[in-house]
DRENZASE-819026 format. One record per residue: residue number from 1; residue in three letters; x, y, z of N, C-alpha, C in turn. Coordinates in steps of 0.02 Angstrom, whole numbers, always signed. Example, Ala and Ser with C-alpha at 12.3 -4.5 7.8 and 13.67 -1.06 7.14 Angstrom:
REM DRENZASE-819026
(pt 1 "Ala" (+660 -284 +390) (+615 -225 +390) (+660 -165 +390));
(pt 2 "Ser" (+642 -112 +354) (+684 -53 +357) (+645 +2 +394));
REM end
This chain:
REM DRENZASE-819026
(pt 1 "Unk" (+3372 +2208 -7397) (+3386 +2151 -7354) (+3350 +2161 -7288));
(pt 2 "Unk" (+3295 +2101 -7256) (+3269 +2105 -7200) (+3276 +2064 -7174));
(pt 3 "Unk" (+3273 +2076 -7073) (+3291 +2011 -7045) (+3222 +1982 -7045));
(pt 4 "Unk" (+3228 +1896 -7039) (+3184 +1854 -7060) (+3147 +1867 -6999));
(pt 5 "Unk" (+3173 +1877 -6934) (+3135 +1877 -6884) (+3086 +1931 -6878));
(pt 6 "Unk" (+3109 +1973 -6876) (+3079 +2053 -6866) (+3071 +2113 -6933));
(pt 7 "Unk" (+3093 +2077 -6980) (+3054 +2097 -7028) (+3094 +2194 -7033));
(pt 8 "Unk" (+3156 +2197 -7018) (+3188 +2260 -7020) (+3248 +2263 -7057));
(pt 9 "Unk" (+3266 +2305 -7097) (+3333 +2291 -7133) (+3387 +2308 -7073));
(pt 10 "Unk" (+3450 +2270 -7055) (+3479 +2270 -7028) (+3543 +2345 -7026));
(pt 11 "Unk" (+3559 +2344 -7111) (+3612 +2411 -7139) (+3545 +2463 -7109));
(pt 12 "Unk" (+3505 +2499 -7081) (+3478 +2542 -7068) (+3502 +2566 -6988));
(pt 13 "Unk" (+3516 +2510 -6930) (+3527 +2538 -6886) (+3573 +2557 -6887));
(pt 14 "Unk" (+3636 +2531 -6945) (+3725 +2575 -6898) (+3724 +2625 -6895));
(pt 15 "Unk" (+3776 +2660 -6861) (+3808 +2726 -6848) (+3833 +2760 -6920));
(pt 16 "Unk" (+3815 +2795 -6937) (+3835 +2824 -6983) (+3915 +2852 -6991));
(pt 17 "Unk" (+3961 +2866 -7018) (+4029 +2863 -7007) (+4067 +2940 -6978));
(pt 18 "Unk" (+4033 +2981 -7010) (+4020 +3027 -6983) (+4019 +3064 -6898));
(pt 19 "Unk" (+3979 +3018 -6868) (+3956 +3011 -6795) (+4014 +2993 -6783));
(pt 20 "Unk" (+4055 +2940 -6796) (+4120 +2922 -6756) (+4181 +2982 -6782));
(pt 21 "Unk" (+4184 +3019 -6812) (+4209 +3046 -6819) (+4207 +3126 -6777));
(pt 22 "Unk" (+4165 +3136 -6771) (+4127 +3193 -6715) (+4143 +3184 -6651));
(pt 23 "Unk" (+4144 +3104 -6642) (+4146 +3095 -6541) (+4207 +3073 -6536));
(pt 24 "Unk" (+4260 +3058 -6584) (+4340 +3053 -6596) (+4351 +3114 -6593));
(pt 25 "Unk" (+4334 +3189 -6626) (+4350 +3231 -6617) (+4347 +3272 -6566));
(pt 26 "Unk" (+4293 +3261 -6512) (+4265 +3289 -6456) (+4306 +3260 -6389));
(pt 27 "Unk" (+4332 +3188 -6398) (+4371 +3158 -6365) (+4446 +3202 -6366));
(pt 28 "Unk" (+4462 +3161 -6410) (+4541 +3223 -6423) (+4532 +3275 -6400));
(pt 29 "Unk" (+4467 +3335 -6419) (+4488 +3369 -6381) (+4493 +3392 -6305));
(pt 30 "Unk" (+4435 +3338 -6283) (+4438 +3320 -6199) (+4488 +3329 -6148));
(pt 31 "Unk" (+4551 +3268 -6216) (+4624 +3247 -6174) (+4662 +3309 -6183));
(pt 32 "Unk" (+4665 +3349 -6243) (+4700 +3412 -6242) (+4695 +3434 -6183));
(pt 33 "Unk" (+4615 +3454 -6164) (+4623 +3519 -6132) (+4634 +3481 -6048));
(pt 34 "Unk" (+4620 +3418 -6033) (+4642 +3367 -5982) (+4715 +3389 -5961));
(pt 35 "Unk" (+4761 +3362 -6013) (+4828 +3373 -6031) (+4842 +3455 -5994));
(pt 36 "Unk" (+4829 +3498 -6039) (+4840 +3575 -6037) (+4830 +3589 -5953));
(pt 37 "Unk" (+4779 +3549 -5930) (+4763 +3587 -5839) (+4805 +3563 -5801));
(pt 38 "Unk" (+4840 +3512 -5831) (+4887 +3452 -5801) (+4941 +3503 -5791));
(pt 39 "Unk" (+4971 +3506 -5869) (+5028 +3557 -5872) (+5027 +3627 -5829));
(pt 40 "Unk" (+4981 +3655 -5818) (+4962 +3719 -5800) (+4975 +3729 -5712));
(pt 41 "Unk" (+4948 +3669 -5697) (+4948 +3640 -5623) (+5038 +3640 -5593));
(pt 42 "Unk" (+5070 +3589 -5662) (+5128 +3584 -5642) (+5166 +3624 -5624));
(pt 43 "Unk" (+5148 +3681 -5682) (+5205 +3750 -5696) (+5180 +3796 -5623));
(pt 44 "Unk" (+5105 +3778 -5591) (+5107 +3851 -5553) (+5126 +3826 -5486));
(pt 45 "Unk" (+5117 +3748 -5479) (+5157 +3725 -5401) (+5229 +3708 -5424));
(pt 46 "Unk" (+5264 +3722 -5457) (+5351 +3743 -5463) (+5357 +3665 -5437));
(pt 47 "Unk" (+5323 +3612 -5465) (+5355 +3554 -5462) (+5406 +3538 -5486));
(pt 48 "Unk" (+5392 +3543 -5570) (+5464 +3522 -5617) (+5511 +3566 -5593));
(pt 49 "Unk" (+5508 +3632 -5587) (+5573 +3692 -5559) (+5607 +3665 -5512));
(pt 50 "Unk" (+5560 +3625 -5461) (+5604 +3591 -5385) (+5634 +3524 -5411));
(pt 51 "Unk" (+5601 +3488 -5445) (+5623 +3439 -5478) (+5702 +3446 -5518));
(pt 52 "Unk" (+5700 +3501 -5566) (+5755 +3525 -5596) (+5805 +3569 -5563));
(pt 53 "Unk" (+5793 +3575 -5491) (+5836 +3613 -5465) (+5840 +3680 -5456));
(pt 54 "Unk" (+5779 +3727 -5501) (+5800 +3780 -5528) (+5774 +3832 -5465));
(pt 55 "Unk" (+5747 +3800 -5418) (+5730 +3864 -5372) (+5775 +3824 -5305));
(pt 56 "Unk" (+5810 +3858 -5284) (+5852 +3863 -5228) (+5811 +3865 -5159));
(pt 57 "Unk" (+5834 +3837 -5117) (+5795 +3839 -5043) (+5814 +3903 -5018));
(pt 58 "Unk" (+5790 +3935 -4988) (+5789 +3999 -4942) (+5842 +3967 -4891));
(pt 59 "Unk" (+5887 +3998 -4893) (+5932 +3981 -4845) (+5912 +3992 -4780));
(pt 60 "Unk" (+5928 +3972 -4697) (+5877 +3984 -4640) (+5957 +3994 -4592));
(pt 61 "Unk" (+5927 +4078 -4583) (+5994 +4110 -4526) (+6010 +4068 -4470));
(pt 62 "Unk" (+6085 +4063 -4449) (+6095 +4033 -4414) (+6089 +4059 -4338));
(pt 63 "Unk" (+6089 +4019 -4297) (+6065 +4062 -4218) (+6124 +4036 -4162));
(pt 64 "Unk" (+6160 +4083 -4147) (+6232 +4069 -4127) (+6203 +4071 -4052));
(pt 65 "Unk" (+6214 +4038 -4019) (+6187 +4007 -3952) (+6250 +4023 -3908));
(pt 66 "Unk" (+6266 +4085 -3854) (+6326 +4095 -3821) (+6325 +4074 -3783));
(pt 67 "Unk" (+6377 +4049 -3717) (+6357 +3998 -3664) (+6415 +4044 -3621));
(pt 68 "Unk" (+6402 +4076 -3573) (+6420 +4102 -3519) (+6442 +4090 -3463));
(pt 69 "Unk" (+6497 +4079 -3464) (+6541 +4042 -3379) (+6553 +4075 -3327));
(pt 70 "Unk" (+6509 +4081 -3272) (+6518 +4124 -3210) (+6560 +4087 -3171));
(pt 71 "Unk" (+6626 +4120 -3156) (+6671 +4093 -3118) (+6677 +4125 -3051));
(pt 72 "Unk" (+6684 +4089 -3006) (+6675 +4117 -2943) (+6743 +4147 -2895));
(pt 73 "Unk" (+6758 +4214 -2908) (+6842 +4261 -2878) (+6826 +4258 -2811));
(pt 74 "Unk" (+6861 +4209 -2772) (+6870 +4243 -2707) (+6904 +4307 -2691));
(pt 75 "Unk" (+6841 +4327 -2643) (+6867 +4412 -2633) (+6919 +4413 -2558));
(pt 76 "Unk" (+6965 +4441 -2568) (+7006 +4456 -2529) (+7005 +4491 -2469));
(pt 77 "Unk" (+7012 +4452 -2408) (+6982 +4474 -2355) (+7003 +4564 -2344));
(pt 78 "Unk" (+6949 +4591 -2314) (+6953 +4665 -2316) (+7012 +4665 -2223));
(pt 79 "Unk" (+7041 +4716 -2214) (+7081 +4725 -2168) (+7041 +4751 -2126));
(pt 80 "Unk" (+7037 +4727 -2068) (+6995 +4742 -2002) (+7034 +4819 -1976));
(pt 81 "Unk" (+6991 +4865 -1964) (+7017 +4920 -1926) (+6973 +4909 -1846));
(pt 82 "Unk" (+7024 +4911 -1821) (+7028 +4924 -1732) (+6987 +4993 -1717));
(pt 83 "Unk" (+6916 +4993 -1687) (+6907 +5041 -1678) (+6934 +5079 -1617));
(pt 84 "Unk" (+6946 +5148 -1635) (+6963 +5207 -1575) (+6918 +5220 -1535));
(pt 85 "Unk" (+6942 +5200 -1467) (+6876 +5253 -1422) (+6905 +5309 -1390));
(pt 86 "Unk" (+6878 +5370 -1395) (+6875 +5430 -1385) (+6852 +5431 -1306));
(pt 87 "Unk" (+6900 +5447 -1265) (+6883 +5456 -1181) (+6831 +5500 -1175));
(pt 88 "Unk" (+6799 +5475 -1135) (+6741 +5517 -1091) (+6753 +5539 -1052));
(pt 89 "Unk" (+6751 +5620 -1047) (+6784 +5656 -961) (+6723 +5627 -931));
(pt 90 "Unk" (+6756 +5622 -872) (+6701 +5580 -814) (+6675 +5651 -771));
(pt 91 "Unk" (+6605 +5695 -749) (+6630 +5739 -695) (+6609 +5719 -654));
(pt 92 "Unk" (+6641 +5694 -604) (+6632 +5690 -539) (+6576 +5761 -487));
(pt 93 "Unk" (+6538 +5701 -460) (+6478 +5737 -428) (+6502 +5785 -375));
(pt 94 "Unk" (+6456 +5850 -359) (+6503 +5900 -323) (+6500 +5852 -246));
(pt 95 "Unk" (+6549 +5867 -202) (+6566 +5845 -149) (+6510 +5879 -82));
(pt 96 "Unk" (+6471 +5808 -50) (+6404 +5869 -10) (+6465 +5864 +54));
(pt 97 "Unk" (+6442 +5920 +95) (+6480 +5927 +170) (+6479 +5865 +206));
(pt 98 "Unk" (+6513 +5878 +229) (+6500 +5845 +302) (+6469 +5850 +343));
(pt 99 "Unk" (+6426 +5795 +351) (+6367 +5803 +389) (+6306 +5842 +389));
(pt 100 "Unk" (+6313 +5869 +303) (+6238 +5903 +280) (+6190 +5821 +253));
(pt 101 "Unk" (+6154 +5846 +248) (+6101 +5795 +233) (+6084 +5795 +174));
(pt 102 "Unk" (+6059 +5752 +151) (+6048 +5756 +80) (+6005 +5756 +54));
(pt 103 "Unk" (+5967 +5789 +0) (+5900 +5826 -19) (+5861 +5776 -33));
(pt 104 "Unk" (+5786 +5766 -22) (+5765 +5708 -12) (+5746 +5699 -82));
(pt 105 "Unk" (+5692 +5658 -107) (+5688 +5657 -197) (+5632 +5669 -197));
(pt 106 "Unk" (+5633 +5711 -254) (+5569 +5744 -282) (+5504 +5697 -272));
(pt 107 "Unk" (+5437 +5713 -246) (+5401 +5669 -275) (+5361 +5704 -309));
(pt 108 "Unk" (+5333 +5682 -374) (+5292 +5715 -402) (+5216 +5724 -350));
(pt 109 "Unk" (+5174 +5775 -378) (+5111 +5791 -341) (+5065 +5729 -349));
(pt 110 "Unk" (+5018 +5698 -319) (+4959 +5684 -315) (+4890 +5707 -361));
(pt 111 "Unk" (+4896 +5677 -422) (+4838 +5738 -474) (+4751 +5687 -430));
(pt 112 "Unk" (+4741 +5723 -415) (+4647 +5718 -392) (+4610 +5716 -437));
(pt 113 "Unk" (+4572 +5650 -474) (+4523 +5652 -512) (+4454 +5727 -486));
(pt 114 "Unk" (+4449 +5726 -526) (+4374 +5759 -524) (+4324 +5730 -483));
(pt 115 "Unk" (+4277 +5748 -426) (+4263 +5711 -381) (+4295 +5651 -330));
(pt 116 "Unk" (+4347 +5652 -316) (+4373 +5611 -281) (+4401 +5673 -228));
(pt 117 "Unk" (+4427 +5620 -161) (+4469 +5663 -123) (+4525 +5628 -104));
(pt 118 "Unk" (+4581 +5652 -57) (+4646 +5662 -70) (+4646 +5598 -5));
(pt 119 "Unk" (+4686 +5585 +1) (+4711 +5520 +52) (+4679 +5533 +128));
(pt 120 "Unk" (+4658 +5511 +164) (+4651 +5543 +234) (+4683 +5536 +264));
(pt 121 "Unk" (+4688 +5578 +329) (+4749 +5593 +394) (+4740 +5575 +431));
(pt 122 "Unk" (+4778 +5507 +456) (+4733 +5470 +532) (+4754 +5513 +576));
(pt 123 "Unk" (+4720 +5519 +628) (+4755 +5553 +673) (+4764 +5507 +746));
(pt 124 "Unk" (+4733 +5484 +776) (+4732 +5430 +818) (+4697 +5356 +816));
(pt 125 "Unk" (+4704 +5307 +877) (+4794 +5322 +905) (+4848 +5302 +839));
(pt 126 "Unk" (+4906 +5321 +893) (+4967 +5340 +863) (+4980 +5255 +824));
(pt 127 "Unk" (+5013 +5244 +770) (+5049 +5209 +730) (+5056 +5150 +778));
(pt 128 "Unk" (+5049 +5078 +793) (+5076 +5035 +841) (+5068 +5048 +910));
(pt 129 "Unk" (+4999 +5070 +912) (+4990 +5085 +989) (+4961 +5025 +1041));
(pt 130 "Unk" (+4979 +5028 +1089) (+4955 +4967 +1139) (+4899 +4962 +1186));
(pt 131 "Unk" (+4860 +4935 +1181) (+4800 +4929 +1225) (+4803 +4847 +1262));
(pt 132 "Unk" (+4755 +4856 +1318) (+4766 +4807 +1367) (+4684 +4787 +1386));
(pt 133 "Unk" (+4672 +4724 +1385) (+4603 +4708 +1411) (+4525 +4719 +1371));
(pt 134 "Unk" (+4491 +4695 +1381) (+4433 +4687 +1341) (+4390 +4754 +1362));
(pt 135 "Unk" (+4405 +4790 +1432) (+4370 +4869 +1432) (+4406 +4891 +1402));
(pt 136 "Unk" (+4457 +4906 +1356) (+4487 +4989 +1344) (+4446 +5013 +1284));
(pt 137 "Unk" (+4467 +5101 +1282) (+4403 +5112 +1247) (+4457 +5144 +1192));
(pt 138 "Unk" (+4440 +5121 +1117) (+4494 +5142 +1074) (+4431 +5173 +1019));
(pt 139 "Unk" (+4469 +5216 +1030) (+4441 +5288 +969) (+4488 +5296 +914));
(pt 140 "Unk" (+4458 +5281 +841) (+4486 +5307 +795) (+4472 +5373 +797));
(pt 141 "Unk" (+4498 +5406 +761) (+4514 +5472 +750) (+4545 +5491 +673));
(pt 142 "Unk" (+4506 +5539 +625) (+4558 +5563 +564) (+4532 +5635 +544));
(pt 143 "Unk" (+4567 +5649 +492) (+4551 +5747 +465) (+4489 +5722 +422));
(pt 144 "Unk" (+4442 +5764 +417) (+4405 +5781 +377) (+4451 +5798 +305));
(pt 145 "Unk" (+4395 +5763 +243) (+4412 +5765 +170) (+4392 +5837 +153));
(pt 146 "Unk" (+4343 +5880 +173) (+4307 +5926 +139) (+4278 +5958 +202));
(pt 147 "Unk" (+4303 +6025 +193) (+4305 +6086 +242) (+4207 +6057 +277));
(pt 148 "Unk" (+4145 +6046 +238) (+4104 +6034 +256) (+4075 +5959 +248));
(pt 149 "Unk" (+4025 +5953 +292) (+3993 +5869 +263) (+4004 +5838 +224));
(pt 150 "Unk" (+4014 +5769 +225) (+4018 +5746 +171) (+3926 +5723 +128));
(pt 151 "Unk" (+3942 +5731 +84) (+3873 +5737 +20) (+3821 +5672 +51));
(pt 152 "Unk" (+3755 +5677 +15) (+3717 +5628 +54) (+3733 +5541 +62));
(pt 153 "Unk" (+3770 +5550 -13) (+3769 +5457 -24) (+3835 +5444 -29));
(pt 154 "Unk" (+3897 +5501 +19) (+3959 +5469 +17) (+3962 +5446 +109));
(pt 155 "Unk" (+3995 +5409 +135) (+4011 +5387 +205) (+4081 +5364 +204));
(pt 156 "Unk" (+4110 +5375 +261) (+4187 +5355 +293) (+4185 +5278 +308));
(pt 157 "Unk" (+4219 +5246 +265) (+4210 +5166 +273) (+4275 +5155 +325));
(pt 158 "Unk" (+4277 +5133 +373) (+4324 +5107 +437) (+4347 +5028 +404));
(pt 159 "Unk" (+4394 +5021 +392) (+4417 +4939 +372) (+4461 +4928 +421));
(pt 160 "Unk" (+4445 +4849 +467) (+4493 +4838 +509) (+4511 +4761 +472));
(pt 161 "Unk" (+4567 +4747 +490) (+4602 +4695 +456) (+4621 +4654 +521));
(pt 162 "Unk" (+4621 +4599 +535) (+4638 +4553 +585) (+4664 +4486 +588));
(pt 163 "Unk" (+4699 +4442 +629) (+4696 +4370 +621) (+4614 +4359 +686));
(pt 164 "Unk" (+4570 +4319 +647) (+4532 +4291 +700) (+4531 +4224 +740));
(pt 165 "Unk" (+4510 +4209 +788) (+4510 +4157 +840) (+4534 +4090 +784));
(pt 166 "Unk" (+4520 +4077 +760) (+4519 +4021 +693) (+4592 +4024 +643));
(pt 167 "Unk" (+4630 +4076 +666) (+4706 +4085 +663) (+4692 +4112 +544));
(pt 168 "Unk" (+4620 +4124 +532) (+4621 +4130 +476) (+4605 +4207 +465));
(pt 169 "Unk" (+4630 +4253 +388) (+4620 +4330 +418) (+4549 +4329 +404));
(pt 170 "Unk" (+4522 +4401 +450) (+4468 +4414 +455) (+4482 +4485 +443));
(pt 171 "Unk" (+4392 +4508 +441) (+4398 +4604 +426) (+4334 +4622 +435));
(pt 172 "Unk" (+4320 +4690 +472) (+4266 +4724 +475) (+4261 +4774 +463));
(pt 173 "Unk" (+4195 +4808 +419) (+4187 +4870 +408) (+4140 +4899 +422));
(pt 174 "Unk" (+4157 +4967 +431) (+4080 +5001 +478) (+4099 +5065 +434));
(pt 175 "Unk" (+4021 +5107 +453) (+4018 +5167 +404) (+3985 +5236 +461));
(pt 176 "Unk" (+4008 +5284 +442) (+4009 +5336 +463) (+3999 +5398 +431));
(pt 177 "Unk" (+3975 +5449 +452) (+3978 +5518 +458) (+4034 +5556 +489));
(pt 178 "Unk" (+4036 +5547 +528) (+4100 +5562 +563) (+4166 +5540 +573));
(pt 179 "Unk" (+4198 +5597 +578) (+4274 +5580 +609) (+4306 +5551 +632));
(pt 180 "Unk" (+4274 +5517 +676) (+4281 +5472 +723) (+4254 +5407 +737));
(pt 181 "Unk" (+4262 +5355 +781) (+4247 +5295 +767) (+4255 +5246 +826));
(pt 182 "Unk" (+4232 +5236 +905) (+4229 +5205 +953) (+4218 +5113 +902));
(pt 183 "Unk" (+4276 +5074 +927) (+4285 +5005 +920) (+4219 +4985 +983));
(pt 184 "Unk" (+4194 +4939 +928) (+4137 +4881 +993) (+4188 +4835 +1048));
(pt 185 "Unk" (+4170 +4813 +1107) (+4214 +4780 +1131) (+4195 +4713 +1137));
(pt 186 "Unk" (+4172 +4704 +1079) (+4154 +4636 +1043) (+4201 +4612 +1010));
(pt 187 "Unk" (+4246 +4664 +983) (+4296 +4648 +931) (+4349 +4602 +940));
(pt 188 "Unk" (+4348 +4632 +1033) (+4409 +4609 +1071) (+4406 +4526 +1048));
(pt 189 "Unk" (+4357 +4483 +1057) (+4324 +4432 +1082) (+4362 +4398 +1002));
(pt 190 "Unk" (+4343 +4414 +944) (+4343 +4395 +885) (+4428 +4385 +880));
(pt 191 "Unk" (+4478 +4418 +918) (+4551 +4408 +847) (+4589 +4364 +912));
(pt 192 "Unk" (+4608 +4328 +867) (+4670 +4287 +900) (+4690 +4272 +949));
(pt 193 "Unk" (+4726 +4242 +999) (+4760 +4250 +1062) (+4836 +4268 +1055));
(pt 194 "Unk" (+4856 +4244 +1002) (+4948 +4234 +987) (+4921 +4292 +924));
(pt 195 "Unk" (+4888 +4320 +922) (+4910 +4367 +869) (+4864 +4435 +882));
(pt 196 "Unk" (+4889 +4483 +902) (+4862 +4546 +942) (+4853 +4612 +900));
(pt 197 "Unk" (+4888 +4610 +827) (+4870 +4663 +808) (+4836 +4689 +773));
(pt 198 "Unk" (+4815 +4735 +757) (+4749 +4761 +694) (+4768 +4815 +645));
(pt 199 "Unk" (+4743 +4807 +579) (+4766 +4867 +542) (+4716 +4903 +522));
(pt 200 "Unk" (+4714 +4956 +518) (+4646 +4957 +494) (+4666 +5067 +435));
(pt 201 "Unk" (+4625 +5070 +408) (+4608 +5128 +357) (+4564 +5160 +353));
(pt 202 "Unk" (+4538 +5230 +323) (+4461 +5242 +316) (+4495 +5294 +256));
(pt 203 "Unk" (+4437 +5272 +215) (+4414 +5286 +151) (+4355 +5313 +128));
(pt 204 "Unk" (+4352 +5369 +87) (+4282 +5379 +82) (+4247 +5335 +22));
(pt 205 "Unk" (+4203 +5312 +24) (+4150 +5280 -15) (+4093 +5320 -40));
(pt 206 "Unk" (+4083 +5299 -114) (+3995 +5334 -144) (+3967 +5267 -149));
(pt 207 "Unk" (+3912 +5271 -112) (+3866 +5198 -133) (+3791 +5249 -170));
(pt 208 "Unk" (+3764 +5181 -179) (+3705 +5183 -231) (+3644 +5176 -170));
(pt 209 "Unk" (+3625 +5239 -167) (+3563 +5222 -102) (+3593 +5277 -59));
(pt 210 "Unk" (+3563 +5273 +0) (+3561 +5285 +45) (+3588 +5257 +116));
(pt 211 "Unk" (+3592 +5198 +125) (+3606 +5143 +172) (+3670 +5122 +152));
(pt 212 "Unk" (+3739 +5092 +188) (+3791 +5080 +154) (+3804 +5033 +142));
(pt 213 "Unk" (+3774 +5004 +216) (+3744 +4925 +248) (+3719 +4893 +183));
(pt 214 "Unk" (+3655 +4932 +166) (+3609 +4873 +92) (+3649 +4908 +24));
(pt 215 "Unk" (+3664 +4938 +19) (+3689 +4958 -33) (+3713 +4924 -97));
(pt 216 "Unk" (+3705 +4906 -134) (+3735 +4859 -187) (+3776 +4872 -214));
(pt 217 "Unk" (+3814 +4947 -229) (+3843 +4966 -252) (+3891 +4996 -212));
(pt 218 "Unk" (+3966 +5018 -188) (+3991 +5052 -165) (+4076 +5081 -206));
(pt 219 "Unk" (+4093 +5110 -207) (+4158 +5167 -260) (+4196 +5195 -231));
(pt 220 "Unk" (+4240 +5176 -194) (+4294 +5221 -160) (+4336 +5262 -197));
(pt 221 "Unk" (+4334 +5319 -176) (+4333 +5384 -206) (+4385 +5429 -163));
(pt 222 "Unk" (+4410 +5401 -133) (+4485 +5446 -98) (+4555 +5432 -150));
(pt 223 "Unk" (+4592 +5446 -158) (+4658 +5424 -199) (+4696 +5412 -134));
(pt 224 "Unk" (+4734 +5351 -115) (+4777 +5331 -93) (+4747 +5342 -23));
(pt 225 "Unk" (+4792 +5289 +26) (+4802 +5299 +83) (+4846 +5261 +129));
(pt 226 "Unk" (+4852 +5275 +192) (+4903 +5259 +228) (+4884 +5223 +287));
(pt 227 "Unk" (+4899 +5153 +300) (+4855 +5123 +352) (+4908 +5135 +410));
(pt 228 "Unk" (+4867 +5104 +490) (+4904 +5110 +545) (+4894 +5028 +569));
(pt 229 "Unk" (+4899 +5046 +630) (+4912 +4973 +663) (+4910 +4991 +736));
(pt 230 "Unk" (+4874 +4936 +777) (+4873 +4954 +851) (+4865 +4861 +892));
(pt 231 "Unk" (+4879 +4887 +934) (+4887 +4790 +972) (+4840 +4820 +1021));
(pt 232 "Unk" (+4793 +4753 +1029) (+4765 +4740 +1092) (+4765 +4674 +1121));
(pt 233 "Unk" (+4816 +4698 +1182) (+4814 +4635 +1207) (+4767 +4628 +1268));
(pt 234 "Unk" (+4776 +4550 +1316) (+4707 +4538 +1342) (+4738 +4559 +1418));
REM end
């Protein structure tokens, strides 16, 4: 038998019966082993077991949470003790005579730097002394610092302190070698009318140079001293 068109017997192309029987068999066994991975899966994630109950949950310890009440005891006042005081013998200072005098107070010494000298000793005039008129002739006077000369670039600085004509203070200083010290009677002219007195000090000075006058520099170098005072009136 051929087809009219194409000239081929038609019973030549089927499947032979065989063939379906081979890929039926290859199937089946597809789904088996489908099936089997299915099952295999089930059994090793303990589905059906949880399903059926048969594995128990891990029971989970319980955590007992304590709760602590700080109550607050008033404390009971403590009993005040009164302190004791223990007398102090008093001793009374010894009793000085009558009519002794009483010891004057210590003064500590005067420490003298290293190159410096000690206060100077005015010696005239006396403390508040009085002069009269525009001739009188007033001579300072004090002790020598150092048994000999004084060194080339130290001098005796004379400071007089004053009120001048202008009722504002004024001051002059003059420099020396010596001991001593004749006032100009120029000076007279310069202080006050209502105010007559003068104070004045001498100090030794180190200047820088030679001259005390130009000097730029000057360092008084005595420790302490003691001023006086003298009036001149007109």
């Amino acid at each position: 038998m051929k087809c009219p068109r194409c000239g081929n017997d038609p019973r030549a192309e089927r499947v032979p019966p065989i063939v379906w029987r081979v890929v039926a068999v290859l199937v089946g066994v597809g789904l088996l082993v489908c099936l089997g991975w299915i099952i295999f899966r089930v059994v090793t994630t303990n589905v059906w077991a949880n399903a059926l109950g048969l594995n128990q949950p891990t029971p989970v310890p319980t955590q007992v949470i304590q709760v602590i009440y700080v109550v607050a005891t008033p404390v009971p006042p403590t009993a005040t003790t009164t302190p004791s005081f223990t007398p102090t013998q008093v001793v009374s200072p010894t009793a000085t005579p009558r009519g002794a005098k009483p010891a004057p107070p210590s003064v500590p010494p005067t420490v003298i730097p290293p190159g410096f000298y000690p206060a100077i000793v005015l010696n005239a005039p006396a403390n508040a002394a009085v002069y009269a008129g525009s001739k009188a002739v007033i001579v300072l006077e004090w002790q020598a610092v150092a048994p000999g000369s004084l060194k080339e670039n130290e001098w005796y600085a004379i400071h007089l302190t004053f009120t001048g004509r202008d009722g504002k203070p004024a001051e002059r200083k003059s420099y020396t070698k010596e001991t001593r010290w004749i006032l100009s009677p120029e000076l007279y002219k310069e202080i006050a009318l209502d105010a007559r007195t003068i104070k004045w000090t001498v100090n030794v000075v180190r200047v820088e140079g030679f001259d005390p006058l130009a000097a730029l520099g000057r360092t008084t170098i005595t420790v302490g001293s003691t001023p006086r005072t003298f009036i001149w009136n007109p």
